[in-house]
C-alpha positions, 0 to 999 in steps of 0.5 A: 502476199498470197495466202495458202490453206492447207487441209489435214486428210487421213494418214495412210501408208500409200500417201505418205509414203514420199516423205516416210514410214506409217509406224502402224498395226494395221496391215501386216499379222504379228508373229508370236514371240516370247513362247506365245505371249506376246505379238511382234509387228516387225520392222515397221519403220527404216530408222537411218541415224549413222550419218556423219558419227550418228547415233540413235537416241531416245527421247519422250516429248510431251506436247500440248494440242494445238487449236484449228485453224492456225498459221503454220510459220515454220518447218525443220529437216534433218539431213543426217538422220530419219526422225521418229515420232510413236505416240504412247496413248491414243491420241490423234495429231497432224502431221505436215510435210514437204518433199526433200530437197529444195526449199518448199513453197507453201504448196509444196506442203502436205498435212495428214491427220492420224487416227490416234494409234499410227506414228510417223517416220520422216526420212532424212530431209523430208520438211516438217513441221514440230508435233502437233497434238489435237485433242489432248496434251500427249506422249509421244516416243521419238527415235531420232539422230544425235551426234557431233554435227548440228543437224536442224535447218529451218524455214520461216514462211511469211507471217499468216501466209499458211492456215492449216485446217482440219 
């Protein structure tokens, strides 16, 4: 068995960009609505649900932070539907991903650290890992797909076989 380390870097559109959206301020100007008193980041993430009869929904996860070093044993993907993860307080968590498609290898995965006030939008199939939350037990909004057909695969690694680092 051969051991892998996988090492978080800082979240960034163009880097992510193979496997979703940064859901994030930075970048574009806001346009004033509401008569002036309010400002609208506009069309920050393509949400793709309707596979298969789907739906969006919207949940609110609470996660407890995790503690680096540790074994990342398993990622998921969803077929049918982009996945959405907001967090509601500024709070940072890691993000680890593999390209759709095909089975990933351990050195097919990417891990990025966010800065505390981006989230994320995988699309349909982009592998991941669950939330994983650093500094702090966290809120986070997600938009994702429900509908008549099952859609969560997942893939167990070897035991010990991934450590994620910061």
């Amino acid at each position: 068995m051969s051991k892998f380390e996988l090492v978080a870097v800082p979240l960034s559109r163009s880097a992510f960009e193979p496997f979703g959206d940064v859901i994030e301020t930075a970048g574009d100007p806001p346009s004033l609505i509401n008569q002036g008193w309010a400002e609208r980041y506009h069309d920050l993430a393509q949400i793709d649900v309707t596979a298969a009869g789907g739906r969006p929904l919207v949940d609110l996860v609470r996660t407890r932070p995790r503690t680096l070093p540790m074994s990342i044993k398993m990622v998921e993907r969803h077929a049918l539907g982009s996945q959405a993860f907001v967090p509601l307080a500024r709070a940072r968590f890691i993000v680890v991903v593999a390209p759709a498609g095909a089975t990933p290898k351990p050195s097919d995965l990417r891990a990025f650290t966010t800065n505390g006030q981006q989230g994320v939008n995988y699309r349909p199939g982009v592998w991941h890992h669950p939330l994983l939350a650093l500094d702090q037990v966290s809120d986070f909004l997600v938009l994702h797909r429900g509908g008549p057909t099952e859609d969560c695969e997942e893939l167990v690694f070897t035991a010990d076989e991934i450590t994620l680092r910061l």
